[in-house]
ZADO-1210 file (C-alpha; in nm, 4 decimals, padded with zeros to 6 digits):
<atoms>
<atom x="-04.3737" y="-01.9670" z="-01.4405" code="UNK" pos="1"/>
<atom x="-04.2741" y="-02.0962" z="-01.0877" code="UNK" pos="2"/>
<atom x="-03.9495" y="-01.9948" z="-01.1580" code="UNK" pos="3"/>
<atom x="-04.0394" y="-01.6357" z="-01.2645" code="UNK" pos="4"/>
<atom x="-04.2419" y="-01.6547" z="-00.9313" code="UNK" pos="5"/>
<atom x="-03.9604" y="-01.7646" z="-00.6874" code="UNK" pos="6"/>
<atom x="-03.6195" y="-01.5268" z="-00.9107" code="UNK" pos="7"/>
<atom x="-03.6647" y="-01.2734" z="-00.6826" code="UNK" pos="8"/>
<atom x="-03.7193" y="-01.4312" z="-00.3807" code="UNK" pos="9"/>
<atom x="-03.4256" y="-01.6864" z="-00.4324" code="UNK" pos="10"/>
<atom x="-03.2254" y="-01.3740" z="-00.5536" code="UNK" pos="11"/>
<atom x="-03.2657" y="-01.2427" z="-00.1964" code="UNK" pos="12"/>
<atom x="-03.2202" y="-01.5332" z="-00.0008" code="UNK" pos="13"/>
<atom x="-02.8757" y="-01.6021" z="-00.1629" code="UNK" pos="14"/>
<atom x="-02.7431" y="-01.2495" z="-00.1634" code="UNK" pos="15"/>
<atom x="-02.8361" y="-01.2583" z="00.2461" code="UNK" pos="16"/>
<atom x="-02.6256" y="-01.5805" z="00.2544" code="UNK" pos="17"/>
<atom x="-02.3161" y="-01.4738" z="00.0731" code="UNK" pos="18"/>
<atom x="-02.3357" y="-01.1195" z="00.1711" code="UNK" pos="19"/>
<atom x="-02.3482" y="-01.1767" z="00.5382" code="UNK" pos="20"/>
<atom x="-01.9452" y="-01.1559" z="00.5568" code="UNK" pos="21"/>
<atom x="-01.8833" y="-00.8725" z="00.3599" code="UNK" pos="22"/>
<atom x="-02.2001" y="-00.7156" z="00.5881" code="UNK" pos="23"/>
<atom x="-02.0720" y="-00.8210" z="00.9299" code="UNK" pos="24"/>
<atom x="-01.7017" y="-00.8159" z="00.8387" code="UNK" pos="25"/>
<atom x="-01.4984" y="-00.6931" z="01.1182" code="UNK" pos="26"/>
<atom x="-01.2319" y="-00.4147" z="01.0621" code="UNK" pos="27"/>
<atom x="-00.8847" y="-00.4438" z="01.2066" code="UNK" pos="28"/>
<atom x="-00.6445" y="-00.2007" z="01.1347" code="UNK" pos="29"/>
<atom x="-00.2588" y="-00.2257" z="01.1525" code="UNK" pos="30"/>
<atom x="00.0209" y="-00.0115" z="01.1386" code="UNK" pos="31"/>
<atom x="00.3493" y="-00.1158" z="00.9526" code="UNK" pos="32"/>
<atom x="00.6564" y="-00.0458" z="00.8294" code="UNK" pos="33"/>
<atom x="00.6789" y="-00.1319" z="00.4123" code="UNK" pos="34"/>
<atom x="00.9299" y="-00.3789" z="00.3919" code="UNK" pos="35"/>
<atom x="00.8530" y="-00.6718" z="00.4832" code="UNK" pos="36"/>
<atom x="00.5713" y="-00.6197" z="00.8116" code="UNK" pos="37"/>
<atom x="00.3320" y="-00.4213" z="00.4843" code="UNK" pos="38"/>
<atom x="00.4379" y="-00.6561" z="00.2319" code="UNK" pos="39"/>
<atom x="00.3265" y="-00.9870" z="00.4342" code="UNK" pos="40"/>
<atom x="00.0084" y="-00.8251" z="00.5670" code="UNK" pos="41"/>
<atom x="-00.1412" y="-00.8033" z="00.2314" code="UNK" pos="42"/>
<atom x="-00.0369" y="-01.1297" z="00.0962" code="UNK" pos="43"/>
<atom x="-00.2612" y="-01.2645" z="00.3945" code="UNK" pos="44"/>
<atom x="-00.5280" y="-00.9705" z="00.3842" code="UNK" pos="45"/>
<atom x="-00.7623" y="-01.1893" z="00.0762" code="UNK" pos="46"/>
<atom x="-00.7217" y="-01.5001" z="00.3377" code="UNK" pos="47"/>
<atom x="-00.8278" y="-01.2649" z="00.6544" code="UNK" pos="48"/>
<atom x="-01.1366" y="-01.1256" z="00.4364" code="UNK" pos="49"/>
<atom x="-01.3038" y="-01.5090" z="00.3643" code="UNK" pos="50"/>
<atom x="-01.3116" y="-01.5345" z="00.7489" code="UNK" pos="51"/>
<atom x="-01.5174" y="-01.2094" z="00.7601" code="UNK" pos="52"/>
<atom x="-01.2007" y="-00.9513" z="00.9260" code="UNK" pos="53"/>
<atom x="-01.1478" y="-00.6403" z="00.7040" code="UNK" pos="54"/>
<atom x="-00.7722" y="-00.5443" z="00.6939" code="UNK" pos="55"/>
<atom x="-00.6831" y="-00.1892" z="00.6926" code="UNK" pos="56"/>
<atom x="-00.2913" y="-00.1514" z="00.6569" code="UNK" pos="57"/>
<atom x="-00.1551" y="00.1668" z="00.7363" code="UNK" pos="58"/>
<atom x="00.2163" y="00.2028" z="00.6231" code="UNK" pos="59"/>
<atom x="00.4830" y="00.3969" z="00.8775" code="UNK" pos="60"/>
<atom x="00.8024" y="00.4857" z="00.7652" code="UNK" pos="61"/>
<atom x="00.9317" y="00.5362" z="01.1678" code="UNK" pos="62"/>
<atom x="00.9976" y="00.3507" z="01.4714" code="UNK" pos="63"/>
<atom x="00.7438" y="00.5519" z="01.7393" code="UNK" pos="64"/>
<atom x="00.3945" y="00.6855" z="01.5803" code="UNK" pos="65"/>
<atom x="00.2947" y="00.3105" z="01.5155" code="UNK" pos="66"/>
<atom x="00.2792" y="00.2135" z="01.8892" code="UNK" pos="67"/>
<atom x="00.1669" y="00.6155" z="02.0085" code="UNK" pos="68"/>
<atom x="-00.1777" y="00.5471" z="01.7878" code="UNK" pos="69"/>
<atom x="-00.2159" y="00.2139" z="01.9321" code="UNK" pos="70"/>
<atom x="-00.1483" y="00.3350" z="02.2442" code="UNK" pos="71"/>
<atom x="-00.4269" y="00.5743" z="02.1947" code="UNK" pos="72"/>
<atom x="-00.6384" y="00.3610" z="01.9765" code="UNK" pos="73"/>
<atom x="-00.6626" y="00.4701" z="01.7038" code="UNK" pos="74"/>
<atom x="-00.4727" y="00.1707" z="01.5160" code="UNK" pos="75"/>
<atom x="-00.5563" y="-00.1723" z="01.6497" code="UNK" pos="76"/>
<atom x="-00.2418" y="-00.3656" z="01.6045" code="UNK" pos="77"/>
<atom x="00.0932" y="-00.2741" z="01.4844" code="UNK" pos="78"/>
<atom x="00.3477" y="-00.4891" z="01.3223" code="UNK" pos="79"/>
<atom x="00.7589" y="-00.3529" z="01.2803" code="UNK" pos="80"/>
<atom x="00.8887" y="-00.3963" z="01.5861" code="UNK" pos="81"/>
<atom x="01.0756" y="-00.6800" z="01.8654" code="UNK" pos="82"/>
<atom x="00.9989" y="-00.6940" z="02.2294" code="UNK" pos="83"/>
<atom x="01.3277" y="-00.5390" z="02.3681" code="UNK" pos="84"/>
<atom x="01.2373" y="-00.2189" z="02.1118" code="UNK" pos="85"/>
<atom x="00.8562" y="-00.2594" z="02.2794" code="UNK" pos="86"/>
<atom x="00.9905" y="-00.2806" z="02.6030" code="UNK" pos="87"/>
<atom x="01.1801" y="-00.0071" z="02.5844" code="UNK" pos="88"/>
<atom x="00.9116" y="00.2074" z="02.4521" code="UNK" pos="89"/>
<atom x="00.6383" y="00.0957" z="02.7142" code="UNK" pos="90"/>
<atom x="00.9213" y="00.1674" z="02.9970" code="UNK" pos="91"/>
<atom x="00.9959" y="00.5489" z="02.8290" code="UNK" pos="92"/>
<atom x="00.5811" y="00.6404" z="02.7470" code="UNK" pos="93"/>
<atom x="00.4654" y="00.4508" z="03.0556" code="UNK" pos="94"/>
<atom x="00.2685" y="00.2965" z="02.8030" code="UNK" pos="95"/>
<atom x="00.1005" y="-00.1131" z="02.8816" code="UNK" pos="96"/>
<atom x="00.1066" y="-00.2625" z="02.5487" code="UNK" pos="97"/>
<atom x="00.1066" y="-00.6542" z="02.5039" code="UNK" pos="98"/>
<atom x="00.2650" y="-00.9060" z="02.2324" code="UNK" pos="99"/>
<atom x="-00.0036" y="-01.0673" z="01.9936" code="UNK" pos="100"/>
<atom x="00.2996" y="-01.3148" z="01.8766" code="UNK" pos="101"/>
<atom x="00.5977" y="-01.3358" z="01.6822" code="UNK" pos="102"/>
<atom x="00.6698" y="-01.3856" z="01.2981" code="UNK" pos="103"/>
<atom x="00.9985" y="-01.3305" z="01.1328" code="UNK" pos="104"/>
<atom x="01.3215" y="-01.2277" z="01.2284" code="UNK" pos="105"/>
<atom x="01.5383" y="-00.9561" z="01.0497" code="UNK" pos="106"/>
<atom x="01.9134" y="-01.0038" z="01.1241" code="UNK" pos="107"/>
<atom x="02.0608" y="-00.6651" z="01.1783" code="UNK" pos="108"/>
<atom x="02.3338" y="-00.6009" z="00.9566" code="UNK" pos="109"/>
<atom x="02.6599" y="-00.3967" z="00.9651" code="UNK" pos="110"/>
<atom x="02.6836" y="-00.1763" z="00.5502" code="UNK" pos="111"/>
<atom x="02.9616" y="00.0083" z="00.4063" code="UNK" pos="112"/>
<atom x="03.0388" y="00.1905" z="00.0988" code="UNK" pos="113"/>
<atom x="03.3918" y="00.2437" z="00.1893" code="UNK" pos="114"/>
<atom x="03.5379" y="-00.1369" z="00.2642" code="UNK" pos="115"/>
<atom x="03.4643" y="-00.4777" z="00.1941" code="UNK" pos="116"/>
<atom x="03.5845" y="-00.6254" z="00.5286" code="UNK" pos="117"/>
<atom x="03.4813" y="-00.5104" z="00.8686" code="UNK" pos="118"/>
<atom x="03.7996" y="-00.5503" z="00.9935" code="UNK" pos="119"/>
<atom x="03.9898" y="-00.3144" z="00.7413" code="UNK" pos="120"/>
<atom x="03.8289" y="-00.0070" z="00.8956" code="UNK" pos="121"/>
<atom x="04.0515" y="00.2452" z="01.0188" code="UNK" pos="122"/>
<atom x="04.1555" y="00.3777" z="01.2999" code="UNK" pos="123"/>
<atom x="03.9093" y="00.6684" z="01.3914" code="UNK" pos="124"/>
<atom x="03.6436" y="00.5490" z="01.1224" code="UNK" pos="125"/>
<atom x="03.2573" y="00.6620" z="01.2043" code="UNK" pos="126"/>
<atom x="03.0353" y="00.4476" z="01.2249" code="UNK" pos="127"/>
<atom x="02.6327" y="00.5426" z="01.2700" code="UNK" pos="128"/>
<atom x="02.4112" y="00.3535" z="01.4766" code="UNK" pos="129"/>
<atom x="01.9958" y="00.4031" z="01.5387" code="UNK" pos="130"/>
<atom x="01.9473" y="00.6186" z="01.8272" code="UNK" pos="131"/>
<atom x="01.6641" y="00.4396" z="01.9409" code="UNK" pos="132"/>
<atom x="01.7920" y="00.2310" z="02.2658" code="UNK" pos="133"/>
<atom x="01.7302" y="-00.1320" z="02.2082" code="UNK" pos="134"/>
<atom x="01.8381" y="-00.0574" z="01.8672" code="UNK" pos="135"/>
<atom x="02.1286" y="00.0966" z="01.9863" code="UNK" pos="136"/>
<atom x="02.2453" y="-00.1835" z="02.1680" code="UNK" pos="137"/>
<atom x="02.1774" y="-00.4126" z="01.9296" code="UNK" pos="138"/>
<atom x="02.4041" y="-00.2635" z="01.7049" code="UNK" pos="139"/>
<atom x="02.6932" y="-00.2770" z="01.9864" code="UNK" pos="140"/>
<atom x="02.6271" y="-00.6258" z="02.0448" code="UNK" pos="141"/>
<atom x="02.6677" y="-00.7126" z="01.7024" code="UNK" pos="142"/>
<atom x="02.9890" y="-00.4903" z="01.6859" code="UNK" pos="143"/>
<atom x="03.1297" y="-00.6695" z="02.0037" code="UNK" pos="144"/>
<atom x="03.0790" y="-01.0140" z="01.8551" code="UNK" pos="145"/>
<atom x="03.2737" y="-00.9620" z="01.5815" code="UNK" pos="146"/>
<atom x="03.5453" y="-00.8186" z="01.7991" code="UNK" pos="147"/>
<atom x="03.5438" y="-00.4742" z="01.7160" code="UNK" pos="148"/>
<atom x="03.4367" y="-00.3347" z="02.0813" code="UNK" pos="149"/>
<atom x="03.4027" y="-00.4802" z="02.3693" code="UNK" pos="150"/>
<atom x="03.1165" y="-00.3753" z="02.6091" code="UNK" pos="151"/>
<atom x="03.1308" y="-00.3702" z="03.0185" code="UNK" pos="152"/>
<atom x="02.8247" y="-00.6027" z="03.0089" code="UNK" pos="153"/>
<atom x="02.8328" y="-00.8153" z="02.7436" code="UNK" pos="154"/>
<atom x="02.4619" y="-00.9326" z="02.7573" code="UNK" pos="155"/>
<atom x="02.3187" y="-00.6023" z="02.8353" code="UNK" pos="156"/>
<atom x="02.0315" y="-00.5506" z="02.5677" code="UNK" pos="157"/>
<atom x="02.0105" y="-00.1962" z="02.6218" code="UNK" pos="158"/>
<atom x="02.4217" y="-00.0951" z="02.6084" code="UNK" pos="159"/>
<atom x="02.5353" y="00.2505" z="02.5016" code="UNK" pos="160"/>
<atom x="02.8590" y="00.4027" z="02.3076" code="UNK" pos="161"/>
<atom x="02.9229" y="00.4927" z="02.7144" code="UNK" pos="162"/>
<atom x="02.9403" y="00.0975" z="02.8417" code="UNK" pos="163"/>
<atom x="03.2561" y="00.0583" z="02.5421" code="UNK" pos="164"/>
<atom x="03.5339" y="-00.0035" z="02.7720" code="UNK" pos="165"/>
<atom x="03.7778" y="-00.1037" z="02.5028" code="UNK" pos="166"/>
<atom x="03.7822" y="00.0123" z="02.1065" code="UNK" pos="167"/>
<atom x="04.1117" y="-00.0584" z="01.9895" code="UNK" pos="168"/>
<atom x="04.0643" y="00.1241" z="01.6607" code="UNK" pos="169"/>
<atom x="03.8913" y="00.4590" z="01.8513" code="UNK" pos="170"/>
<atom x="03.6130" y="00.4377" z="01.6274" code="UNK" pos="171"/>
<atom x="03.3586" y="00.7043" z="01.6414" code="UNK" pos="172"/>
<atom x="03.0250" y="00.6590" z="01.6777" code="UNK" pos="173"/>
<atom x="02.7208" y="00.9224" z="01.5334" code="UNK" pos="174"/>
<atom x="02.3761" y="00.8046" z="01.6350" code="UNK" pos="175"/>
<atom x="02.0913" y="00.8674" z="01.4240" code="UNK" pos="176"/>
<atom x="01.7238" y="00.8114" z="01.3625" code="UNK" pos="177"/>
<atom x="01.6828" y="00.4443" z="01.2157" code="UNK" pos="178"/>
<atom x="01.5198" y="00.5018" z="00.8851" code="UNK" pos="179"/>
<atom x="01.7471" y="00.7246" z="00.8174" code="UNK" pos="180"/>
<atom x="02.1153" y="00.5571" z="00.8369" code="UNK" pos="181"/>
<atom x="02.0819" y="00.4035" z="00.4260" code="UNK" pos="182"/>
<atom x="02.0403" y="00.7173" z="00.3550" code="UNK" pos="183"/>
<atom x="02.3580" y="00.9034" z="00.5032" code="UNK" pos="184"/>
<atom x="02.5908" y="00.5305" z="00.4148" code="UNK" pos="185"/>
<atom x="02.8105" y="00.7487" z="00.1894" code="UNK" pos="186"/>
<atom x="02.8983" y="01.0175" z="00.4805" code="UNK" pos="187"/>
<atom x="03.0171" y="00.7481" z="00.7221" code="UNK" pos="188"/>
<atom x="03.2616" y="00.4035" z="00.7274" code="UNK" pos="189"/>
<atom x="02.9670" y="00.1905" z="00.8483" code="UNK" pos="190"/>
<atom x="02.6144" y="00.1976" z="00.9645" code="UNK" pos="191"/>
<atom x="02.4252" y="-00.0699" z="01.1579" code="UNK" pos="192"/>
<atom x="02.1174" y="-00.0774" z="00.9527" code="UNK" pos="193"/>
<atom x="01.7977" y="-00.2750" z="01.0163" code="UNK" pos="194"/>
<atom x="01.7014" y="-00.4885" z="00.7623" code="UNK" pos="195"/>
<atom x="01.3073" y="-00.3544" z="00.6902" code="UNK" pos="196"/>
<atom x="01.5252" y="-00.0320" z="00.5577" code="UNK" pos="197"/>
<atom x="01.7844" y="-00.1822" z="00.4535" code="UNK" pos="198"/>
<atom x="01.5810" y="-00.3567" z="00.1904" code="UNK" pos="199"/>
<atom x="01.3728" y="-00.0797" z="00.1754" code="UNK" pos="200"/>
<atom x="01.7200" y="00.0800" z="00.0097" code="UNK" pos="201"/>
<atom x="01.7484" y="-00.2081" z="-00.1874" code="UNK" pos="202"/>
<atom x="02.0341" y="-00.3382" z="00.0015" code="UNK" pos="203"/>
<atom x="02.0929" y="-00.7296" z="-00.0071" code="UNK" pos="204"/>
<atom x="02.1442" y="-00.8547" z="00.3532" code="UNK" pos="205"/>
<atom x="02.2747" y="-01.1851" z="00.2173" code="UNK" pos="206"/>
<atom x="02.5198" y="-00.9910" z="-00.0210" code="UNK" pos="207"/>
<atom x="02.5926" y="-00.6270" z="00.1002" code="UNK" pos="208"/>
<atom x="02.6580" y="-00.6543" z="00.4909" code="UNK" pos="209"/>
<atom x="03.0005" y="-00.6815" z="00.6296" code="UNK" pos="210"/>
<atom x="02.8157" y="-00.8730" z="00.9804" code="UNK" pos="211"/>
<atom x="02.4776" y="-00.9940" z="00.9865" code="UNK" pos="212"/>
<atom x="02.3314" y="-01.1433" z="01.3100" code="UNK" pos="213"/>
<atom x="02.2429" y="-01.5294" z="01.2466" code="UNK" pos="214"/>
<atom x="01.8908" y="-01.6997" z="01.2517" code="UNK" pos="215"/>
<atom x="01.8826" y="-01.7362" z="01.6225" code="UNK" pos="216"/>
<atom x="01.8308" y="-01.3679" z="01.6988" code="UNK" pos="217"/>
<atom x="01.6089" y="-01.3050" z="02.0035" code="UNK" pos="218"/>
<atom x="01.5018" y="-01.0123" z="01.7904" code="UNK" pos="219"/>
<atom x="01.1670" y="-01.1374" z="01.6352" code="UNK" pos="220"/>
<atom x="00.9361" y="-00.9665" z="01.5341" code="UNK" pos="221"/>
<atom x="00.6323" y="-00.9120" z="01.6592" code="UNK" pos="222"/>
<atom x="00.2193" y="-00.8002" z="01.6446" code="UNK" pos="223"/>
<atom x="00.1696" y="-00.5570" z="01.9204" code="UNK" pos="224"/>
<atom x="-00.2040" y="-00.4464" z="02.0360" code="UNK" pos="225"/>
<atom x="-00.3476" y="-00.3044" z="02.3974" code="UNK" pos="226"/>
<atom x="-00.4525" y="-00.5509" z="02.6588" code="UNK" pos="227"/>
<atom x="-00.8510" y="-00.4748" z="02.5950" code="UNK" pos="228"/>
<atom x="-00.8010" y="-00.6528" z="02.2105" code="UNK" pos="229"/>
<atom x="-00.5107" y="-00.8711" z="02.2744" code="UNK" pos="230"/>
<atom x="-00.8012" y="-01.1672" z="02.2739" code="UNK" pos="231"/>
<atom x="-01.0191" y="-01.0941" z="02.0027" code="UNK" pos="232"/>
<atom x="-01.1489" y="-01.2843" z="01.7198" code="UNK" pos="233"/>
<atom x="-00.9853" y="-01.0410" z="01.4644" code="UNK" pos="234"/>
<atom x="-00.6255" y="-01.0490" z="01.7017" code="UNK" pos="235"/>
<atom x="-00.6231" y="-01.4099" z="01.7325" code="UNK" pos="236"/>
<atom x="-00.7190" y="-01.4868" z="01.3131" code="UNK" pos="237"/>
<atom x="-00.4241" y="-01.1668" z="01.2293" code="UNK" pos="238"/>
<atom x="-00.2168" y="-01.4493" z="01.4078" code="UNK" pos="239"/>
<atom x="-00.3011" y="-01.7706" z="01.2995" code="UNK" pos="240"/>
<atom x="-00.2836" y="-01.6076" z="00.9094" code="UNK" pos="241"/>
<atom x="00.0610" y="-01.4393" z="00.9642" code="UNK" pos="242"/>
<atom x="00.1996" y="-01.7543" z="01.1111" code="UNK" pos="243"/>
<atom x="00.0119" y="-02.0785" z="00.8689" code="UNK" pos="244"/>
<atom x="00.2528" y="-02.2458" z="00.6482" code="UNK" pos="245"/>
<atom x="00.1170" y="-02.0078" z="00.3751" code="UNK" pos="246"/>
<atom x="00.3199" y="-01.7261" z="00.5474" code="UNK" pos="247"/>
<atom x="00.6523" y="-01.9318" z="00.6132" code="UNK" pos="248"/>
<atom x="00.6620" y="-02.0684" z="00.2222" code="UNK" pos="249"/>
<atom x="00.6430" y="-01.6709" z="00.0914" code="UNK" pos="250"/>
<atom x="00.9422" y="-01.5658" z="00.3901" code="UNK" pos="251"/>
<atom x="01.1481" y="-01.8389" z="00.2698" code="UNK" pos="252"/>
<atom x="01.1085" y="-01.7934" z="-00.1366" code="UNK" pos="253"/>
<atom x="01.0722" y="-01.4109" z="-00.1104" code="UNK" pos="254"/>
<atom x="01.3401" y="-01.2896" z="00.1156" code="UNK" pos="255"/>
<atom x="01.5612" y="-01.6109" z="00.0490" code="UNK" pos="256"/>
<atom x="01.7361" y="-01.6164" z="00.4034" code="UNK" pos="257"/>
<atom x="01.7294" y="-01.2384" z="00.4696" code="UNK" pos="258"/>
<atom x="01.4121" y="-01.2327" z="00.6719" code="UNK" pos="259"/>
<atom x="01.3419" y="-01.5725" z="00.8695" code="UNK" pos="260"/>
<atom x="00.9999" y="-01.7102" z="01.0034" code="UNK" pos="261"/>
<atom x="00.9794" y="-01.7014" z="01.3955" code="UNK" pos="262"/>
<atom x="00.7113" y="-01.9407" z="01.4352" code="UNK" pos="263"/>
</atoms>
């Protein structure tokens, strides 16, 4: 009988205790690009929910629209980019955004569908590179170390096809939006590519590119947000859950050496 008395009061008491952080759960939202930025937010979005933040990813498949609606709040966080791509962008949209932290790098990788050796490309070949600056430059850079080109400043982040001041084989260079160069690989002799679309085109890093930058890129990436929510609760838990060992074991096992933690 006591029991009978007490089922519904007990029935209330524990649904107020277990349902407090599903009630008061905190929404975060973050915009990123599928492969891997989407991919590694929802392996940790179960782990964010226990500690009461709701995750809301929203997938981009190009480089500018996730930092213009964080810029203007309407996404908390993004997650696809490094800082000399951020910088760039905040210098170009007069824009103040802030690093949250870093998490993985992608080496950048050189592709072709036309030879198996970077240096068997012939004279005049074309080669397409993202027109976004840092990007850009990055691309050179890699190009230069290899010894294809050599650039007026060699440590310039933000170089240009105009700082070449030698290209012994007169290659030509096309520019082109970044998610778009797997896509066009046929119609040129190589394309920079970055590796979120590369593997997005199921190309191997590891396998398929003819250069690939090493571990020690300074190009990590990194969670981006506005000053006003760099130091929230949600921010600050986004971080700890993208870089716990958790994170680091999937990198390593998933992406086998073609993505590397940063952290």
């Amino acid at each position: 009988m006591l029991l009978k008395k007490f089922a519904p009061a007990l029935a209330l008491s524990l649904a107020a205790v277990f349902g407090t952080g599903a009630a008061h759960a905190e929404k975060l939202s973050v915009a990123a690009t599928p492969v891997p930025h989407a991919e590694l937010l929802e392996l940790i979005k179960p782990v964010l929910a226990k500690e009461g933040v709701e995750l809301d990813i929203k997938v981009f498949t190009d480089y500018v629209q996730p930092n213009v609606q964080v810029a203007d709040n309407h996404i908390d966080v993004n997650f696809f980019q490094h800082k000399p791509y951020l910088d760039s962008f905040n210098d170009q949209h007069k824009t103040d955004l802030v690093i949250a932290g870093k998490v993985h790098v992608e080496p950048f990788g050189a592709y072709s569908q036309k030879v198996n050796d970077i240096k068997d490309l012939k004279e005049g070949a074309l080669v397409a590179l993202p027109n976004d600056p840092s990007n850009g430059a990055r691309a050179l850079l890699l190009l230069q170390d290899a010894g294809i080109i050599t650039l007026k400043d060699p440590s310039n982040i933000l170089a240009t096809s105009r700082d070449i001041v030698e290209n012994p084989k007169k290659l030509k260079f096309r520019e082109l939006e970044a998610a778009a160069l797997p896509r066009i690989l046929p119609d040129v002799d190589v394309a920079l590519i970055n590796t979120n679309y590369a593997l997005e085109a199921g190309l191997n890093p590891l396998k398929d590119a003819l250069l690939l930058e090493g571990a020690d890129s300074p190009y990590a990436n990194i969670v981006v947000t506005t000053p006003a929510k760099l130091d929230s609760d949600a921010v600050k838990k986004l971080m700890a859950a993208l870089n716990s060992t958790e994170t680091r074991d999937f990198i390593l096992e998933k992406y086998k050496g073609a993505i590397v933690p940063a952290f």
